[in-house]
C-alpha positions in Angstrom: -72.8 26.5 -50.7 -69.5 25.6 -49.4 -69.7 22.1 -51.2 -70.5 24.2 -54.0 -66.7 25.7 -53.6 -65.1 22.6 -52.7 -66.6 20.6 -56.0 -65.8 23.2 -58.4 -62.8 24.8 -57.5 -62.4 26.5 -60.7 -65.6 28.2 -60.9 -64.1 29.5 -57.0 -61.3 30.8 -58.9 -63.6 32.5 -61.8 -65.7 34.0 -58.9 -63.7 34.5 -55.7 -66.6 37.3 -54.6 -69.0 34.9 -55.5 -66.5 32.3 -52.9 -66.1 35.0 -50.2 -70.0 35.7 -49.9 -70.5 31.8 -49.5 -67.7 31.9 -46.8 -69.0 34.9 -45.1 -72.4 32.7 -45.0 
């Protein structure tokens, strides 16, 4: 999912828990 973070850096900014449990993965 880190593409996911990477493509849509806004919706990584709207969800940084959402960001941090993809980076943890």
């Amino acid at each position: 999912m880190k593409f996911a973070v990477i493509g849509n850096p806004i919706s990584h900014s709207l969800s940084p828990v959402m960001h941090r449990a993809n980076f943890n993965s």
